[in-house]
FIPA-255550 format. One record per residue: x, y, z of N, C-alpha, C in turn; residue in one letter. Coordinates in pm, whole numbers, plus 50000, padded with zeros to 5 digits. Layout:
N
XYZXYZXYZA;...
//
This chain:
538
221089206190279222319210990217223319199490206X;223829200990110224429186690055226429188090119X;226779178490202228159179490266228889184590166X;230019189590228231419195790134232519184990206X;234049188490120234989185590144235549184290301X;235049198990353235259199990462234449186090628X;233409188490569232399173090649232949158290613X;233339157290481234699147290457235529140490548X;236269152890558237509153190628236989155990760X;236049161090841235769157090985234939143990997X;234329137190899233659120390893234939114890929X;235839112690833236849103590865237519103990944X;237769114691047238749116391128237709109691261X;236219111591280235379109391357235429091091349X;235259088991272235329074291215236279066791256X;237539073091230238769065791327238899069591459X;238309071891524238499078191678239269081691729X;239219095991629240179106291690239559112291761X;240229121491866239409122391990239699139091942X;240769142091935241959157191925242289164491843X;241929169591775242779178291670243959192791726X;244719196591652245549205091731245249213091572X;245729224691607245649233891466245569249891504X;246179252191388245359269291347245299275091272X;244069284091230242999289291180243999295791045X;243479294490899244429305090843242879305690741X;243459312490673242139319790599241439305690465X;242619295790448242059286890358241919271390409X;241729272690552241069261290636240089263290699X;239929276190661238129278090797236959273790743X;236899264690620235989256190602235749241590723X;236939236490730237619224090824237559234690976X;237699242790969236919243891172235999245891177X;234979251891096233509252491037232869239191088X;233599228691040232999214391031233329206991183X;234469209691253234969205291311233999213991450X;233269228791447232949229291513231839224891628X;231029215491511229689211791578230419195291603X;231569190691573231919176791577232309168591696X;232269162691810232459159191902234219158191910X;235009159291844236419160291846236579171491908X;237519173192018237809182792075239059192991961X;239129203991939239819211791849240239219791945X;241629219691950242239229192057243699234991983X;243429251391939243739262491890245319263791926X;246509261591854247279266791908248119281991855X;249399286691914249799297391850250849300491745X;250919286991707252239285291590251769272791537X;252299270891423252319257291361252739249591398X;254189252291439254949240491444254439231891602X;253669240391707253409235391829252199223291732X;251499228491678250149218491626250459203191636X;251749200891595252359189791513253389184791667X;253779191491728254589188791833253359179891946X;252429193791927251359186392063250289172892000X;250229171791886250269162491831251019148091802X;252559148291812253369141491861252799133391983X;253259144492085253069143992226251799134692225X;250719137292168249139131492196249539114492198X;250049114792035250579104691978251809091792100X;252589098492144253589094792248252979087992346X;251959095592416251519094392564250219077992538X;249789082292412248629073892401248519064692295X;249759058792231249549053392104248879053491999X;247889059792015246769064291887247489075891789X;247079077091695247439091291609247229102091588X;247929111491590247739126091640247749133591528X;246719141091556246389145891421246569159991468X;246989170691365247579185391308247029190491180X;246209202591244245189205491107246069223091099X;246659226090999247369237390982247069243790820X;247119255690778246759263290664248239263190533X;247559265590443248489266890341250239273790337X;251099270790253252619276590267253119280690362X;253289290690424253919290090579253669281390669X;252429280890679251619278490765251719261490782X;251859253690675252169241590642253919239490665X;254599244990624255839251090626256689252490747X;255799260190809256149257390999256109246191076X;255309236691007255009222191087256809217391080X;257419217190991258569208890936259499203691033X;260129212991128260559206091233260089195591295X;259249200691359258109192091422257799180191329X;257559179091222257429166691156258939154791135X;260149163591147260969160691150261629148991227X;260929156891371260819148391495260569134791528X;259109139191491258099130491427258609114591371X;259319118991234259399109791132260569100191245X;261289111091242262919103391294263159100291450X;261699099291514261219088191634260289079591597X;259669078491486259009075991432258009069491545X;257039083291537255379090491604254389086791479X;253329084191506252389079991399251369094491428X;251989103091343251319122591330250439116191193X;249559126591185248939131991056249109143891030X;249559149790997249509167290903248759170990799X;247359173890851246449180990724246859193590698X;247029196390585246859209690526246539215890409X;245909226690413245109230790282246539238290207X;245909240390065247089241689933246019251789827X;246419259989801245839270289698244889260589620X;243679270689555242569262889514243309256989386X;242709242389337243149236289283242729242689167X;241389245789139240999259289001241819267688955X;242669272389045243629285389017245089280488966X;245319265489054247059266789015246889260488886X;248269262888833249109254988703250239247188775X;250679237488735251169228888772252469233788705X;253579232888837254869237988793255119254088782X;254029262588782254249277388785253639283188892X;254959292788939254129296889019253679314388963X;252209311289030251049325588952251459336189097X;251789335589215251789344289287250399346789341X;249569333989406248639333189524249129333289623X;248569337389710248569339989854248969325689917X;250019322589942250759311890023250789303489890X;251339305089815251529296789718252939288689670X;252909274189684254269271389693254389258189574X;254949256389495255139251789356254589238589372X;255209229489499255439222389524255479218789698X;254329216389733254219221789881254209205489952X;254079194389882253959184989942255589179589935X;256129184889804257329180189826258039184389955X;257909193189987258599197490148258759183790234X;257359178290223257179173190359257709153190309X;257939155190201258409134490145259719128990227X;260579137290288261749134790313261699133190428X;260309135690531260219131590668258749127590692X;258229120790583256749114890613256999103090557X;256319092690585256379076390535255559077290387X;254669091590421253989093090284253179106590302X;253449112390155252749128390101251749125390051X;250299129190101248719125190017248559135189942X;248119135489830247419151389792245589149789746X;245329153589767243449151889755243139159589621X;242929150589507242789159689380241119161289352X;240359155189403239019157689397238339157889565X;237189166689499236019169089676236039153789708X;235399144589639235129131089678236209122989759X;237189126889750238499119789789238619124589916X;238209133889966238829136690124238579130390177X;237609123290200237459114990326237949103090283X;238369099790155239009082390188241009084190161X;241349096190109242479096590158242669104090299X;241699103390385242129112190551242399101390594X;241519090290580240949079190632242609066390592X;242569069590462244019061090441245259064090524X;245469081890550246209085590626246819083090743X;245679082590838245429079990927245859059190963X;244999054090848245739042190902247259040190819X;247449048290735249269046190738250169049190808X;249309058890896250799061990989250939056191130X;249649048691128249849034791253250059027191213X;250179025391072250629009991004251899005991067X;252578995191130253998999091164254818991991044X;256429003991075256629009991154256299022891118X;255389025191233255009040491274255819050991237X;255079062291137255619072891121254919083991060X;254909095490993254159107091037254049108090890X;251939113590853251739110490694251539122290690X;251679130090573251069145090498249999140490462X;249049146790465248019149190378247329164890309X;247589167590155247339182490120245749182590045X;245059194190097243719192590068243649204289985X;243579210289852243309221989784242159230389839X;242519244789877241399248990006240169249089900X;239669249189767238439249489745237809233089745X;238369227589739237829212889767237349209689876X;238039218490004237289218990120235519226490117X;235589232790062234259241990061233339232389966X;233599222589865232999219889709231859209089779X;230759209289721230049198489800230119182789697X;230189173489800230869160889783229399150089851X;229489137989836229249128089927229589127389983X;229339125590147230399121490309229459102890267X;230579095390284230019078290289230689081790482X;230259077190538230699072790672230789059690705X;232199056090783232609041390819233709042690713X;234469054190624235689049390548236789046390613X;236789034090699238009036090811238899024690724X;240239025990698240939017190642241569007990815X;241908996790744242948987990832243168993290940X;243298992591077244189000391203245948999491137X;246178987891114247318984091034247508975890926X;249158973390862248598964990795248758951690848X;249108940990797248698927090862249768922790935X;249688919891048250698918491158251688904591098X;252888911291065253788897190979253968888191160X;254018893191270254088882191410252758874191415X;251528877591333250568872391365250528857491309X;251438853691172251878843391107252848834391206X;252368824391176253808817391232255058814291148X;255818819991237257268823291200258158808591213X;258938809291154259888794891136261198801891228X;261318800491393262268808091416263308798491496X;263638788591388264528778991418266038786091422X;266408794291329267668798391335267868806891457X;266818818291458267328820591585267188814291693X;266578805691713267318794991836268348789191820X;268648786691693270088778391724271138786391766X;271048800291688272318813091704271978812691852X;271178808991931271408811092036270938799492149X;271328791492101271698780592206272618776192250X;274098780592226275348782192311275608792192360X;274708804192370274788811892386274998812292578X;276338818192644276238817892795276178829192848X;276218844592760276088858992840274998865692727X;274148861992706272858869192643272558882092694X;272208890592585271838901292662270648909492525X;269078912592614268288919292513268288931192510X;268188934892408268088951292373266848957192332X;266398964392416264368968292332264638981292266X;264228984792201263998994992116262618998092102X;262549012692031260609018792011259959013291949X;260078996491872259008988191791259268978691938X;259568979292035258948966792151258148977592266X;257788990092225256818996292381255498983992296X;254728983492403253438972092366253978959792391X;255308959392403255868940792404256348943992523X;256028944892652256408945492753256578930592808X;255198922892782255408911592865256708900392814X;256378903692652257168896492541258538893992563X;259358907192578260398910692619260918903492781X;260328906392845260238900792968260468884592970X;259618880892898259598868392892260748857892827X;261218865392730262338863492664263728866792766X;263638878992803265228875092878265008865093034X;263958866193051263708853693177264138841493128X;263558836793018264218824192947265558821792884X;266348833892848268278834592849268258836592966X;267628845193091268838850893187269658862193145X;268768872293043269668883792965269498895893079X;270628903993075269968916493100269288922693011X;268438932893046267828937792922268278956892938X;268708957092791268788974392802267648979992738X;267488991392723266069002192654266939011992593X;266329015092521266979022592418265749040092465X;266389047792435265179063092475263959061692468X;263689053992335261629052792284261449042092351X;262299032892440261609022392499261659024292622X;261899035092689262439034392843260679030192904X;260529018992996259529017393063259169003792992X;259689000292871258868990392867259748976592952X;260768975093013260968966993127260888969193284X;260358977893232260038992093397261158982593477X;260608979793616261258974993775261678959293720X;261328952593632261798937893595263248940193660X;263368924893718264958924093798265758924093666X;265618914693560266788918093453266638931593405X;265978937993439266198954293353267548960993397X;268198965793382269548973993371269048981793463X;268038990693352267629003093461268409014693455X;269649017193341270809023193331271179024393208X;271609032693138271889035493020273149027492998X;273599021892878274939013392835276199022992824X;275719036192870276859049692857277349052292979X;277799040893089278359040893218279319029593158X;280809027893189281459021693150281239009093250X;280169009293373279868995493384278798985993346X;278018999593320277168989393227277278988493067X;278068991793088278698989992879279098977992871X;280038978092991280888960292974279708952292962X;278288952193025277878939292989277778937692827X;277618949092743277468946592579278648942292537X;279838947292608281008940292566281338924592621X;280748919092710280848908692787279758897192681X;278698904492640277798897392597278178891992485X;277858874492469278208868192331276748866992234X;275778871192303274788868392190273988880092249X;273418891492133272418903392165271348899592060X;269998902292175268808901992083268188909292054X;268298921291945267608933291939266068935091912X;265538936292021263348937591981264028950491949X;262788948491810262068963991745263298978591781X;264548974291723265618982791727266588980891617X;266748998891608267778999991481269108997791516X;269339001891689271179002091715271269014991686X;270709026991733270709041091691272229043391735X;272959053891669274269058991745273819066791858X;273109070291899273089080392045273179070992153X;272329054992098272049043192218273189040592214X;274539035392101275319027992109276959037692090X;276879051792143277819060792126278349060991946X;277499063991874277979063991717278529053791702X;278009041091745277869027491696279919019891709X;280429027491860281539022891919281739011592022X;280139006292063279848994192057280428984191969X;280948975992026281568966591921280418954591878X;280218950891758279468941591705279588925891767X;278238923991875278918910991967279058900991876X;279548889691916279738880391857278548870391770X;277368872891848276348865491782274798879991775X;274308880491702273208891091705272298889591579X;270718885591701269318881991648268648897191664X;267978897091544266988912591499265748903491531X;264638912091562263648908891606262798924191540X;262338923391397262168941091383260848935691244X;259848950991255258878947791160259918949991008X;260808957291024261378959790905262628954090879X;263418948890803264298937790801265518949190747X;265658957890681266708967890596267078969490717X;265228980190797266188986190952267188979091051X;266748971091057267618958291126268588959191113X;269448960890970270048956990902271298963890887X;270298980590924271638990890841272338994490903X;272628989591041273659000191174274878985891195X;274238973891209275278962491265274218951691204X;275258943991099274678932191015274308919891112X;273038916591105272678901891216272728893491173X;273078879491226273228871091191271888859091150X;271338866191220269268864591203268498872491217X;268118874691114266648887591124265478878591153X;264628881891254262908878591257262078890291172X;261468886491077260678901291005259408895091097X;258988906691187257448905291256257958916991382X;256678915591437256688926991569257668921891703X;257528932291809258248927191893257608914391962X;256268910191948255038899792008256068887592002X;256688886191851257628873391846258598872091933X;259218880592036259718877792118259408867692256X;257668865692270257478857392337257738842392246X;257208842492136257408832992073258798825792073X;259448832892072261068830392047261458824992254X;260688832892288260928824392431260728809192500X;259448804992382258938797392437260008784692340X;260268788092304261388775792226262888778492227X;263528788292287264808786192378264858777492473X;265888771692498266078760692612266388770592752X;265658766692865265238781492962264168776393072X;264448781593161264438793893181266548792893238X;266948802093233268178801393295268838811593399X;269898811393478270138818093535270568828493491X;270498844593601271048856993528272718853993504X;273878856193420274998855993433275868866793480X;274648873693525275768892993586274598888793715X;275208897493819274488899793933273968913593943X;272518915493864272468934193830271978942493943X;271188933194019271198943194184272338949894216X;273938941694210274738949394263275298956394157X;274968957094009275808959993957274768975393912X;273688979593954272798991193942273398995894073X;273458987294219273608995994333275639002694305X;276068997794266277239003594229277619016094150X;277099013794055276749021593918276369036293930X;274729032894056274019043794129274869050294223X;275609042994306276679047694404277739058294317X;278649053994213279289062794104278819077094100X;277869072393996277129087593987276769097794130X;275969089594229276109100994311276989112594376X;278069100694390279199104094442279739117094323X;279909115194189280229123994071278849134594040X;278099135694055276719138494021276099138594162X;276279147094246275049146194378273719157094359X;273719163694263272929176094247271979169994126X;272469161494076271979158793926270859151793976X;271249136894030270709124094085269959131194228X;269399138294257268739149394357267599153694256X;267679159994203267019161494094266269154894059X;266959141193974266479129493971264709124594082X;265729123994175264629118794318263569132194293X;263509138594295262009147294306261329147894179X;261299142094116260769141093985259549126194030X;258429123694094257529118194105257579105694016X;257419092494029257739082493887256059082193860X;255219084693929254159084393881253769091793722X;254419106193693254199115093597254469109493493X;253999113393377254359114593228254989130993197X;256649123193194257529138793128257789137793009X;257499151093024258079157792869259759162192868X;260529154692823261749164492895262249169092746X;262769180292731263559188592618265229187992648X;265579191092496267269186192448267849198392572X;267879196192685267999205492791268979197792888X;269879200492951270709192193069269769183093131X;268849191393212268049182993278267579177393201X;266759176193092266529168493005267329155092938X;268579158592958269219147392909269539138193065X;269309142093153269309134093299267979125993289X;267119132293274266009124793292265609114393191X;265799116693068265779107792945266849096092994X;267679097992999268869086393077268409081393186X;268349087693249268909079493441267589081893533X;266429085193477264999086093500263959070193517X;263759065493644262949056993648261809052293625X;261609049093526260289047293451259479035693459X;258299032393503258009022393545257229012893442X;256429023593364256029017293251256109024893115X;256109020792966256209029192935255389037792865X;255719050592805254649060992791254879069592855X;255639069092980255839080393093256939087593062X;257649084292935259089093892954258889098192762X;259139110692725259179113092598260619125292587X;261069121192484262349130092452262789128892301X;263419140092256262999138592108264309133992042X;264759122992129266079119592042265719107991951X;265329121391797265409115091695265869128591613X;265569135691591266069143991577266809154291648X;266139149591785266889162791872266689176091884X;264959176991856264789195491812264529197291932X;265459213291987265039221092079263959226092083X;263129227692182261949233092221260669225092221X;260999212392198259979200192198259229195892330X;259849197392454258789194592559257649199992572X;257699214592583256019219592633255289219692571X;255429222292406254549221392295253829204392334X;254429195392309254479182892252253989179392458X;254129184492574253589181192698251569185692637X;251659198192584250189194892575249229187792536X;249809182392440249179168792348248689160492483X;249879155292566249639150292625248579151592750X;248489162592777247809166792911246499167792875X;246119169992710244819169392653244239154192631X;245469145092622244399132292612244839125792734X;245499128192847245259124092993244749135493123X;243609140993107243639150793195243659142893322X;243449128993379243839125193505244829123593511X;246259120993446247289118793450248529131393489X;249179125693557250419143693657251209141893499X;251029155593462252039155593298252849170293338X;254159165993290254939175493328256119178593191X;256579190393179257429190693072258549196993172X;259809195393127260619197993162261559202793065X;262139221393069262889225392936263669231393018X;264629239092965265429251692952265349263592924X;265779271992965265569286192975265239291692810X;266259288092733266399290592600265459279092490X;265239265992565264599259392504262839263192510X;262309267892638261409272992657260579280892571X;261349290592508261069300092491260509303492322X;260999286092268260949285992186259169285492149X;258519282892208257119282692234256219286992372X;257199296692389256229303592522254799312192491X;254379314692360253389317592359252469310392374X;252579292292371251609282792422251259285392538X;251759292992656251279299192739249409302092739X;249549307692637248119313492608246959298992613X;247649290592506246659275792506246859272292648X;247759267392700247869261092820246679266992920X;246619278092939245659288093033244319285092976X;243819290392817242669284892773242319278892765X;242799262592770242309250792725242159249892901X;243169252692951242769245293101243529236693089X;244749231993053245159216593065246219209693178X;245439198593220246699195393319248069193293297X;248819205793272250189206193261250969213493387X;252189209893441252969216593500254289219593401X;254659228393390256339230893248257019237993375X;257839230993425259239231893487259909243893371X;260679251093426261749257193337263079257993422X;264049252093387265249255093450266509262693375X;266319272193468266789283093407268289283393476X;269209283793337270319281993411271049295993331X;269949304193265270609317993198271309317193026X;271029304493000271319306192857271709289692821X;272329287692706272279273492666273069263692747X;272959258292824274079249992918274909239392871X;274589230992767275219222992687276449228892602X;275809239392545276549245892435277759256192574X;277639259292644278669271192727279289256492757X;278879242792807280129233892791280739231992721X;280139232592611281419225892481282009233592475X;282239249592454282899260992477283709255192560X;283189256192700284129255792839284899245992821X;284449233992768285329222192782286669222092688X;286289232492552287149233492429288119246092496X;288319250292573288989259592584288559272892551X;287229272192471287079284592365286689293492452X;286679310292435285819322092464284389317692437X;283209319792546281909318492548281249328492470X;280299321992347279799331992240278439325492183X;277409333092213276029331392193275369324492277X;275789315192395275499306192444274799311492625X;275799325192611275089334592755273479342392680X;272419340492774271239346792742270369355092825X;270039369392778269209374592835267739367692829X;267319360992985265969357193020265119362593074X;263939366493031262799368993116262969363893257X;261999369793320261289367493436260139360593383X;260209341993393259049334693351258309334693461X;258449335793596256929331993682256439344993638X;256729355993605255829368693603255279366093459X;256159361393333255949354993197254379350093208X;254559340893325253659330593334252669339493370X;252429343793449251229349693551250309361393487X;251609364593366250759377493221249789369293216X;249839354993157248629350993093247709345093147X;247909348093292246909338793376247289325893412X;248629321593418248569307593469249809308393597X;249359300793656249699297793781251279296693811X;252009305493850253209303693859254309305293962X;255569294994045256279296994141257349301394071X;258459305094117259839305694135260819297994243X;262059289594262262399285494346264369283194325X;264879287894409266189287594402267269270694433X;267539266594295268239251194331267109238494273X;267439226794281266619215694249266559203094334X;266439207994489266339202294561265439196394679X;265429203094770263919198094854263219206494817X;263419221294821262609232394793261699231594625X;262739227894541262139224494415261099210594459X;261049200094463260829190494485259079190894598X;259419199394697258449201494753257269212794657X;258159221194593256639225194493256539219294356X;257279211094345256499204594222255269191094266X;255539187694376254789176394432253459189994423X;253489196694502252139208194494251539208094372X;252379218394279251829219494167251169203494051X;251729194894157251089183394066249819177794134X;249529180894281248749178694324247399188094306X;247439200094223246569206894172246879207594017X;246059198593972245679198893865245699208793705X;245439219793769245359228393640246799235993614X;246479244693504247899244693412248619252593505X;250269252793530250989255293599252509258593529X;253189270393595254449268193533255279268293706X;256649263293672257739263993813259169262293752X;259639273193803260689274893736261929278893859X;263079270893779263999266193924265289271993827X;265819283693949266779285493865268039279393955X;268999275093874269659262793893270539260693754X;271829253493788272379246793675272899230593674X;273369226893604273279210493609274789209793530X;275319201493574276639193793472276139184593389X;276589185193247276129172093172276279157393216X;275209148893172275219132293234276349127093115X;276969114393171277659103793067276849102792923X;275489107492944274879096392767275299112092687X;275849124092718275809135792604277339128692582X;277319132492433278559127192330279699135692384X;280069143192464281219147192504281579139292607X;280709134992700281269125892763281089107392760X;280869107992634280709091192566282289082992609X;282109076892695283499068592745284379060992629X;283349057992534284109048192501284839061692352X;284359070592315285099082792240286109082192332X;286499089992425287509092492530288539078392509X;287639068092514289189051492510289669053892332X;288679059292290288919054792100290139063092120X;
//
């Protein structure tokens, strides 16, 4: 029997070594689980769309490879959108397959009124993918899956559509096997770079300071190596937390403590690896523009569009070793950051003793998932990360309900690894029917829920505005009993302290899927925009 569309599209995905698919079943993709069933790719079922693409993320996050999301026509495609959203604007290297009314039936531009039929279904997805595929013949699936796939690791990394017309899946085709395009495209750091200017911009330079961003995770040593040779401190931006893990120049501290802000204000020359200068890193860009500032970015616009540099490097963050080895260096640190972290740390406790408690029982060994949740915004900030990969948070867009979905990805391509998500009562809930996968698949997840009874961010801004509290109080389940409907393993525990702390060490020391839920509330950290210091001086 001669392959279809559907054997296509599981060749190429086999071909690039994908290990994962996330997805679910709709009536004009069950050709593609058909194929996928006898295929050594693990296919693991979820209960919404938009989780497909989240735990896909997540896969994507934890393991640098690309995460692929196999979902059904118009809604069903439709639901991914958040989640792709995410995606684009952390820019995650996702794939989003999805099938599209048979290509026999539509007219182009009308709609006939098929079953999930949408005029224009790829247009949805152009405004948060690096690129929309559409597959107009059987023959084509497997070399546009295959293109897919290496565009959205091409860097800089970001999340591709691909639309398959569901009878093209069924139509029988040639499968060629080995259509694997490029991993990327050609590494512009792999050239040698002429990076005379930025040495000169920075050879009077006497308070240097580097900045990593999510195009330097992989440039760990690079980075390193570079502020050893200024003597910079180095900050991380959210997508980079870990890649200076314990390094003595690492900060270790978000630039949203007014003592470690001064060093960006102190600093006469900043070297940004693989960073845009996002406003969340730089309080809506109230950072003042230092005096001298080298880009170090695959993309030269991005560089470009938040605070104008005075030297762009177009190449990866890798050129940062390069750029080390021809600074005049190695030199001394010009801040003393031992004392200026043990100070910093002292602050907060003293203002924050419940928060930074918290903090401490959170294992640095784990890979968290944390959600747009209080605790979530503690841990994304002021969370010790040793390398990176271990911390994911979705400030790129900021969609609620992103940890547990987007924790399974992860727990499916590290089952030795302690993976933990960490949400909110209201954020939770937004995908508590993953419940069901979590239990079926078996996956090593623990999902914290801290339940503080309704949105905690939002009853501040209320509280803080003076206003009457409105929508922000919530009727919650009982999640350990939530949990225990579907068979998975679940505590309850009052506070986030030894008692919390002592069963999450448990629940991480047994392996299989787990929920623990601490009810408890938290005050917001310095990095949420109400309490941005330098707003408050403006």
């Amino acid at each position: 029997m001669s392959p279809t569309g559907a054997d296509a599209l599981v060749a190429a995905l086999e071909d690039a070594g994908v290990a994962v698919v996330f997805g679910l079943p709709g009536v004009h993709n069950l050709a593609a689980w058909e194929a996928l069933r006898t295929s050594p790719i693990r296919l693991i079922g979820v209960r919404h769309e938009q989780t497909a693409a989240y735990a896909a993320d997540g896969h994507a996050r934890a393991t640098g490879a690309v995460g692929v999301a196999l979902v059904t026509t118009g809604p069903g495609a439709a639901n991914t959108l958040g989640a792709v959203g995410e995606a684009w604007a952390s820019r995650s290297p996702i794939v989003v397959i999805a099938t599209d009314v048979p290509a026999g039936l539509r007219r182009e531009g009308v709609h006939r009124g098929m079953l999930h039929e949408v005029p224009d279904q790829a247009g949805l997805f152009r405004p948060v993918t690096k690129e929309a595929l559409r597959v107009e013949r059987a023959e084509d699936v497997g070399p546009v899956v295959a293109r897919a796939l290496a565009q959205a690791a091409a860097p800089p990394a970001r999340p591709v559509y691909v639309e398959v017309p569901t009878d093209l899946l069924a139509a029988q085709t040639q499968t060629t096997r080995g259509q694997v395009f490029p991993a990327s495209k050609p590494d512009p750091g792999a050239a040698r770079k002429d990076l005379t200017p930025a040495v000169a911009a920075l050879a009077d330079s006497q308070r240097p300071l580097v900045w990593a961003g999510g195009g330097a995770v992989g440039a760990s040593d690079a980075v390193a190596a570079l502020a050893e040779r200024l003597g910079a401190p180095i900050f991380t931006t959210y997508t980079a937390r870990g890649v200076a893990g314990d390094h003595p120049l690492a900060v270790g501290l978000p630039p949203h403590l007014p003592r470690t802000g001064a060093l960006w204000d102190q600093a006469d020359a900043v070297v940004a690896v693989g960073s845009d200068l996002d406003g969340m890193s730089t309080q809506n860009w109230l950072h003042p523009r230092p005096p001298t500032l080298v880009a170090i970015n695959v993309d030269p616009a991005d560089a470009a569009k938040n605070y104008e540099p005075d030297v762009v490097v177009e190449g990866d963050a890798a050129l940062a070793a390069d750029l080390a080895a021809q600074v005049d260096g190695p030199r001394e640190p010009w801040v003393d950051l031992e004392r200026l972290r043990r100070t910093a740390l002292a602050d907060l406790r003293r203002d924050f003793p419940a928060e930074l408690r918290f903090l401490d029982a959170v294992p640095p060994e784990a890979t968290v998932f944390a959600d747009m949740c209080i605790p979530g915004y503690w841990l994304a900030g002021f969370r010790r990360v040793p390398v990176p990969r271990r911390l994911a948070y979705p400030m790129g867009w900021g969609t609620l309900g992103f940890a547990f979905p987007a924790a399974l990805g992860a727990a499916a391509a590290q089952p030795d690894m302690p993976v933990v998500s960490v949400s909110g009562d209201g954020g939770f809930l937004f995908a508590a029917g993953e419940l069901a996968t979590l239990e079926q698949e078996r996956l090593p997840l623990t999902a914290v829920i801290v339940d503080d009874g309704g949105y905690g961010m939002l009853r501040y801004d209320q509280d803080a505005a003076g206003r009457e509290r409105t929508g922000v109080d919530l009727h919650t389940p009982d999640f350990a009993a939530l949990a225990s409907a579907f068979g998975v393993r679940a505590q309850a525990v009052d506070g986030l302290d030894d008692a919390f702390e002592a069963a999450l060490r448990a629940h991480l020391d047994d392996p299989g899927p787990s929920v623990l839920v601490a009810r408890a509330a938290l005050e917001p950290p310095p990095t949420t925009s109400p309490r941005w210091y330098r707003r408050q001086r403006a």
